[in-house]
N, C-alpha and C positions, 0 to 999 in steps of 0.2 A: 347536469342531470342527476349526479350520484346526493345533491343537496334535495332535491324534490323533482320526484319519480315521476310526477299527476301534473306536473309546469308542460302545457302545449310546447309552448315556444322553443325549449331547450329540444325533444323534439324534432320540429320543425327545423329547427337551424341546423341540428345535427343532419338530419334529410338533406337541408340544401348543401350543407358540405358534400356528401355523399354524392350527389345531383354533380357538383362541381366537378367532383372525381371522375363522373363516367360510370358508379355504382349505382345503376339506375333500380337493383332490385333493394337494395338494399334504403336508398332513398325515397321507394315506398312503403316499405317496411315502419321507416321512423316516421313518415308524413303519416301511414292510417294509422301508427300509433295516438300522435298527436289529434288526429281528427276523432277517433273515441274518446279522448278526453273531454276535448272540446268543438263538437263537429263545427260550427261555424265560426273557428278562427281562420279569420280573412286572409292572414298571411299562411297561411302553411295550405289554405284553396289555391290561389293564386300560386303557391310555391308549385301544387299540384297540378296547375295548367302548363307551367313549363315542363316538368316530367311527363305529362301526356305528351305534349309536343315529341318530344326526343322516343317516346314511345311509338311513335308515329300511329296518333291518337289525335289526330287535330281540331276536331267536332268537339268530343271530349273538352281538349286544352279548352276551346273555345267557352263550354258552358261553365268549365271551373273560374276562369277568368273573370265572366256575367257576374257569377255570383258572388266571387269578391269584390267585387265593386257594389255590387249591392249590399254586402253587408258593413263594408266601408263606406262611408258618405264621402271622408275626406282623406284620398289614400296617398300615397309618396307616388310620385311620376313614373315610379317603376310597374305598378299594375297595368297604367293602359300599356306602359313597352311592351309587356307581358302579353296581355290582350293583342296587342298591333303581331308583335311574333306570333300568337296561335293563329290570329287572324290571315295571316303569311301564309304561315303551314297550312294551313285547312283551303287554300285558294282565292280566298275573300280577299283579293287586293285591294278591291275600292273603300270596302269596308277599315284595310290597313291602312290607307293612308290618311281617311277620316281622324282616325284614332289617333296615328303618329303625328297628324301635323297640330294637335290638341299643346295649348302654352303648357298644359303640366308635363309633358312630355320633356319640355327643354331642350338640353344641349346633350342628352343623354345620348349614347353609342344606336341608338333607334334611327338614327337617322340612316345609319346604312340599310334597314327593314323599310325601311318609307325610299330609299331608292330601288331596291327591288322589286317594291310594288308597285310605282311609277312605273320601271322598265316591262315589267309582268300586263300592266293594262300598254304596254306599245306608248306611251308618253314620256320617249326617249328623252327630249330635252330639259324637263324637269327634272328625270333620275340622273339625268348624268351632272345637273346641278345641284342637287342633293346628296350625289354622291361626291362632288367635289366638295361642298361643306361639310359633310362629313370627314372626310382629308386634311380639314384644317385640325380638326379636337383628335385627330389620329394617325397624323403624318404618316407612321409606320405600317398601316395596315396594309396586310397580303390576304386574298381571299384563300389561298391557296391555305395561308397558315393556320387560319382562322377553322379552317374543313378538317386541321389535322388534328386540333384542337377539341373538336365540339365532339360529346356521347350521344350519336341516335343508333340505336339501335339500326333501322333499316336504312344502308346507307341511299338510296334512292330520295328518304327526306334530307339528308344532308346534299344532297347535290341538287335538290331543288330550291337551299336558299344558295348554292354556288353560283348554279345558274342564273338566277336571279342579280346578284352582287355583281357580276361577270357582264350580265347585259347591260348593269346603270354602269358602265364602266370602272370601277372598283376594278383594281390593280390584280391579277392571279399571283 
């Protein structure tokens, strides 16, 4: 950034480090910088729909996501994750699993979001198959760890992807 002030991305990246930290004010701080530079850079929309999410802003998350994908034709597999998680958050299960069972998706950590949307619409035996494949790319996974881990602000959204994780059978 200290090379060029007016570069979105540096920015952007910088927000999502912050985002990573738990620095949720602070990583909107650098995303609306980056978006007065450049309002329709896709990534740092999209960086913005997960900081809604953890905002417990799900609607929100939701339209920021649309719209990077809209201004992306051809994005990395992490946008729909992205989208599949708001899509989580905000309630829209059927609409998550749409999303998550999409081939750009892959082998990507989504697949535990696409188990709890499974178990969320009552289609137990799918999520708890989903979340067994997910157990394969992540042996280790504790949902318990994972809740101690993650910055939402109101913890009521963070215990709504618990709950979730916890009903496709995912480990506590």
């Amino acid at each position: 950034m200290s090379l060029d002030v007016n570069d979105p991305m540096g920015h952007s990246v910088l927000g999502f480090v912050r985002l990573c930290e738990g620095a949720l004010e602070e990583a909107e701080s650098a995303f609306q910088t980056a978006l007065r530079i450049n309002p329709n850079h896709a990534d740092t929309i999209m960086n913005m729909a997960d900081l809604r999410v953890r905002q417990g802003q799900p609607h929100d998350a939701v339209q920021f996501a649309e719209k990077a994908l809209r201004l992306n034709p051809y994005p990395p597999g992490r946008y729909y994750w992205d989208l599949g998680f708001a899509y989580y958050a905000a309630g829209s299960y059927a609409q998550a699993v749409t999303v998550l069972r999409m081939e750009e998706v892959g082998r990507l950590p989504a697949k535990r979001i696409l188990a709890a949307s499974l178990a969320q619409l009552g289609q137990l035996a799918e999520a708890h198959e989903e979340a067994r494949r997910f157990l394969e790319i992540s042996p280790g996974f504790l949902a318990s760890r994972w809740a101690a881990t993650q910055a939402f602000r109101r913890d009521e959204d963070r215990q709504h992807f618990l709950d979730g994780y916890v009903k496709a059978g995912l480990p506590l």
